[in-house]
C-alpha positions as CSV (number, residue, x, y, z in Angstrom):
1,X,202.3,-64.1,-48.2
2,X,204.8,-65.2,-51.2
3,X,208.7,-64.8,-51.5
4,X,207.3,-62.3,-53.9
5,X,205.1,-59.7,-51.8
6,X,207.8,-59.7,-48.9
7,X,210.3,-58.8,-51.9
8,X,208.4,-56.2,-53.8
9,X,207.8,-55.0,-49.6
10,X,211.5,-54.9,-49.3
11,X,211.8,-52.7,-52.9
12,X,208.9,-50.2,-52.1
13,X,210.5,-49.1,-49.0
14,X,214.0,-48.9,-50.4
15,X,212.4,-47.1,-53.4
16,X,210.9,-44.9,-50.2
17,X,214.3,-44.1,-48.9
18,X,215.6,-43.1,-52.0
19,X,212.6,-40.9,-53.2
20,X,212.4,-39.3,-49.7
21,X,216.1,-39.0,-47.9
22,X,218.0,-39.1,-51.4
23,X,219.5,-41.8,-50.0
24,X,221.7,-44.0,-52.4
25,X,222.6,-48.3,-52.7
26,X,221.7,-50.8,-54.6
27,X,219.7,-52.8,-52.0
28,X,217.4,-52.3,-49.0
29,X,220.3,-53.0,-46.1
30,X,222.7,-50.8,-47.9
31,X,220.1,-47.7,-47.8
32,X,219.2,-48.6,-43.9
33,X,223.0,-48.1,-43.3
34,X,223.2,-45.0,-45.2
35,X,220.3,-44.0,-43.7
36,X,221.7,-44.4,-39.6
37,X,220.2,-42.0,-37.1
38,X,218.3,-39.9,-39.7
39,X,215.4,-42.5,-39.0
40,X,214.0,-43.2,-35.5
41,X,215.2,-46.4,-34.2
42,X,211.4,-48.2,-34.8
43,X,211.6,-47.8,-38.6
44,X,215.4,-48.8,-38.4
45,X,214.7,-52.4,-37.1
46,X,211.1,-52.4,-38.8
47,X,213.5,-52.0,-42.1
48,X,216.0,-54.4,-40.8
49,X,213.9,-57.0,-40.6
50,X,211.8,-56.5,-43.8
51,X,215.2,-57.0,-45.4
52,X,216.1,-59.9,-43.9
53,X,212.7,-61.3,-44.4
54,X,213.2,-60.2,-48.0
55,X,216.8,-62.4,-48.1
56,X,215.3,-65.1,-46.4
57,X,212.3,-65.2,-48.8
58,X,214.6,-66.3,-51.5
59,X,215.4,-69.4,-50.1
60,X,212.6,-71.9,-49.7
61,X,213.8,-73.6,-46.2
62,X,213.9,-70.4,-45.1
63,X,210.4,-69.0,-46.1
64,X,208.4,-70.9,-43.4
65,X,210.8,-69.3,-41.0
66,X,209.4,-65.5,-42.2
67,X,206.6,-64.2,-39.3
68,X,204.1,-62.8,-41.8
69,X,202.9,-60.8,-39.1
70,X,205.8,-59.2,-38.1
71,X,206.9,-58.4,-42.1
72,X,203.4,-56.7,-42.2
73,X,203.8,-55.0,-39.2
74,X,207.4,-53.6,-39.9
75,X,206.3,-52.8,-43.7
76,X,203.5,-50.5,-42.2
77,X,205.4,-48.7,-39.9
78,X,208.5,-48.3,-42.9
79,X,206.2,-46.7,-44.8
80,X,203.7,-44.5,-42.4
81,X,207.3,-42.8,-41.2
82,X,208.3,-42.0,-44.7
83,X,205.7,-41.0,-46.9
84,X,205.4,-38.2,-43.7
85,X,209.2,-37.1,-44.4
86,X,208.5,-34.4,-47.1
87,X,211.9,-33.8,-48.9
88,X,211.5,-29.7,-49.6
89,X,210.2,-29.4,-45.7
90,X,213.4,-30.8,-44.8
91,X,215.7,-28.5,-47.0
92,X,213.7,-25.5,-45.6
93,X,214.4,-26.7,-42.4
94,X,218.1,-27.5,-42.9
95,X,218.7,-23.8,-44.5
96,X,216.8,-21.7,-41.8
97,X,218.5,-23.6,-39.2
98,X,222.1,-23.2,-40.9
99,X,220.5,-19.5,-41.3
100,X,219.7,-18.8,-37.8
101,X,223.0,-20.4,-36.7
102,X,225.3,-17.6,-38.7
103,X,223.0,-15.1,-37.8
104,X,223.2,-16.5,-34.0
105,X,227.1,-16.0,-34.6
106,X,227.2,-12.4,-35.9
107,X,224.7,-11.2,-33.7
108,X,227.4,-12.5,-30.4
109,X,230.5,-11.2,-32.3
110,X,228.5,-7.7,-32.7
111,X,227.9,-8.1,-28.9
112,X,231.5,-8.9,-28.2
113,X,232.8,-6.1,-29.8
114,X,230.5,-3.5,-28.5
115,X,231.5,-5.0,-25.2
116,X,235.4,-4.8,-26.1
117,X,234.6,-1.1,-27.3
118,X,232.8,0.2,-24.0
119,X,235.4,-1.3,-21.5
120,X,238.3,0.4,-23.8
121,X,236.4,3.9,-23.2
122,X,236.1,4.1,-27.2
123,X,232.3,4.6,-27.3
């Protein structure tokens, strides 16, 4: 594997984070640190080490160093976990939950004030 594969690795998965969490950055590492706990810790370090195989890669010293295996490895499990995020799926989720978290709320401040109402002798 060339400096060149592990780099266009490195840019596919970035590319991934952007397409798929709308994450922003210029680089790999900067979109991992955007990205924090909204990916599972695997895919964190599998993206963590493509992009530090990806900086090595551009030094020649440093290129024998790079465990193809393990940049394959991490590249594959990068992308299996995020071209399964689906970015409307997530929105939908996100508004029913905020949804069915104010309609939690009204629902117990209805029940509240019913309650307040009965022990006053009102109703």
């Amino acid at each position: 594997m060339t400096a060149a594969a592990i780099q266009q690795m490195a840019d596919r998965v970035a590319r991934l984070l952007e397409e798929r969490l709308g994450l922003g950055g210029r680089d790999l590492p900067t979109r991992l640190k955007r990205a924090g706990r909204r990916l599972p810790r695997k895919v964190r370090e599998s993206g963590q080490l493509l992009a530090t195989a990806a900086e090595w890669a551009q030094h020649p010293k440093l290129l024998g160093r790079i465990d193809m295996g393990e940049v394959s490895k991490a590249y594959d499990i990068c992308l299996r976990h995020l071209m399964a995020v689906d970015r409307a799926r997530r929105r939908r989720d996100l508004v029913a939950g905020m949804i069915a978290s104010v309609g939690f709320g009204v629902l117990t401040l209805l029940l509240v004030l019913f309650g307040i109402l009965v022990w006053r002798g009102d109703l």
